[in-house]
C-alpha positions in Angstrom: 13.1 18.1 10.1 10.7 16.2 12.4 8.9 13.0 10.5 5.2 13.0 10.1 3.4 10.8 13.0 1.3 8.3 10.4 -2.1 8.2 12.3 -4.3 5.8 9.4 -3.6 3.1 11.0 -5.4 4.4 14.5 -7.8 6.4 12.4 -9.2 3.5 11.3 -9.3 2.3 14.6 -11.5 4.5 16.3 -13.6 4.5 13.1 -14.2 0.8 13.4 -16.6 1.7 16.9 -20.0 3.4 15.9 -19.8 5.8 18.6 -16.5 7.5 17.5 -17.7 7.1 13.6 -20.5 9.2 14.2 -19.0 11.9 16.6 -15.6 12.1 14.0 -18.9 12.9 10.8 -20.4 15.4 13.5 -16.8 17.2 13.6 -16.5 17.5 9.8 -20.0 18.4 9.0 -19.0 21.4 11.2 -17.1 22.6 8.6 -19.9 22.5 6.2 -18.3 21.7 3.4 -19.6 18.3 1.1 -16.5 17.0 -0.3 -14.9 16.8 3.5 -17.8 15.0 4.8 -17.7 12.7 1.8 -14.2 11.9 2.5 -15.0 11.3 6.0 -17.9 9.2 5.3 -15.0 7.2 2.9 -12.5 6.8 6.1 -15.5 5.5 8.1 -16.7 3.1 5.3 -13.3 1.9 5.0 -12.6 1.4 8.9 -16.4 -0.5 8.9 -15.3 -3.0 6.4 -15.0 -1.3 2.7 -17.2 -0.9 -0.2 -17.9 -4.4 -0.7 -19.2 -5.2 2.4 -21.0 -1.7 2.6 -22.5 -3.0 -0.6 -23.6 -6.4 0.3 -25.2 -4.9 3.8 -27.1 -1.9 1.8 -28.0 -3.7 -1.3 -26.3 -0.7 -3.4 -24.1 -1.6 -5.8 -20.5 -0.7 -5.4 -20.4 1.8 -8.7 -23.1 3.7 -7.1 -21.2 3.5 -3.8 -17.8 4.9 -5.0 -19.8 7.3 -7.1 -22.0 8.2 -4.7 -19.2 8.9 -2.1 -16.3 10.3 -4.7 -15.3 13.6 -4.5 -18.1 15.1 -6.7 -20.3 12.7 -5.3 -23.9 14.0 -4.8 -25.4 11.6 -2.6 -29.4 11.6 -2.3 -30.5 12.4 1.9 -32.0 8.3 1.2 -28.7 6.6 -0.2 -26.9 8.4 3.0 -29.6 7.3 5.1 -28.9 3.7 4.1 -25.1 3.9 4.4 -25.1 5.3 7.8 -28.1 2.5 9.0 -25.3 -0.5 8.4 -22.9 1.8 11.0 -26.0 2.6 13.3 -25.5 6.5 12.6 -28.3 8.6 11.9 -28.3 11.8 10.2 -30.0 14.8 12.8 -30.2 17.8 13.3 -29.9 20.7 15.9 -30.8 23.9 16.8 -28.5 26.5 17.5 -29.0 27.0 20.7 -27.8 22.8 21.2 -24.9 23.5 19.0 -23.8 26.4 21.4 -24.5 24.4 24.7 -22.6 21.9 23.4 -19.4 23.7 22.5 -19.7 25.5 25.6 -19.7 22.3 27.4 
């Protein structure tokens, strides 16, 4: 049996550059389903820094953070807003028609 390639380590990695952050959340909001984005949004919080820092930078506390981005988290559009400022991300939208252009691409 072939051994599982261990890829944290250079997930993190790519996470740690804005650019890659935001197009790796753009991937897994795709799938349109809240507890994988959250999960991403975890991996790139963790690759920025962690929680604490996160916390310091966004004036949240880290309770409302971890609860906030757990599994059942429900986070509010503004407290997302905030968390993705600190990674200079920004939450957007697109129409299908720019969804399809770029998959096409």
């Amino acid at each position: 049996m072939k051994r599982a390639v261990p890829y944290h380590n250079d997930l993190m990695k790519a996470l740690s550059n804005s650019t890659e952050a935001a197009a790796y959340l753009n991937a897994v909001a795709e799938d349109q389903d809240i507890k994988f984005l959250l999960k991403a949004l975890r991996n790139v919080v963790e690759a920025q820094g962690g929680i604490t820092k996160l916390s310091k930078k966004t004036k949240l506390s880290r309770t409302q953070l971890y609860r906030t981005l757990s599994v059942d988290g429900n986070p509010e559009i503004t407290t997302l807003d905030a968390i993705l400022k600190v990674y200079n991300i920004r939450i957007g939208f697109y129409s299908e028609e720019q969804v399809q252009r770029r998959h096409a691409a």
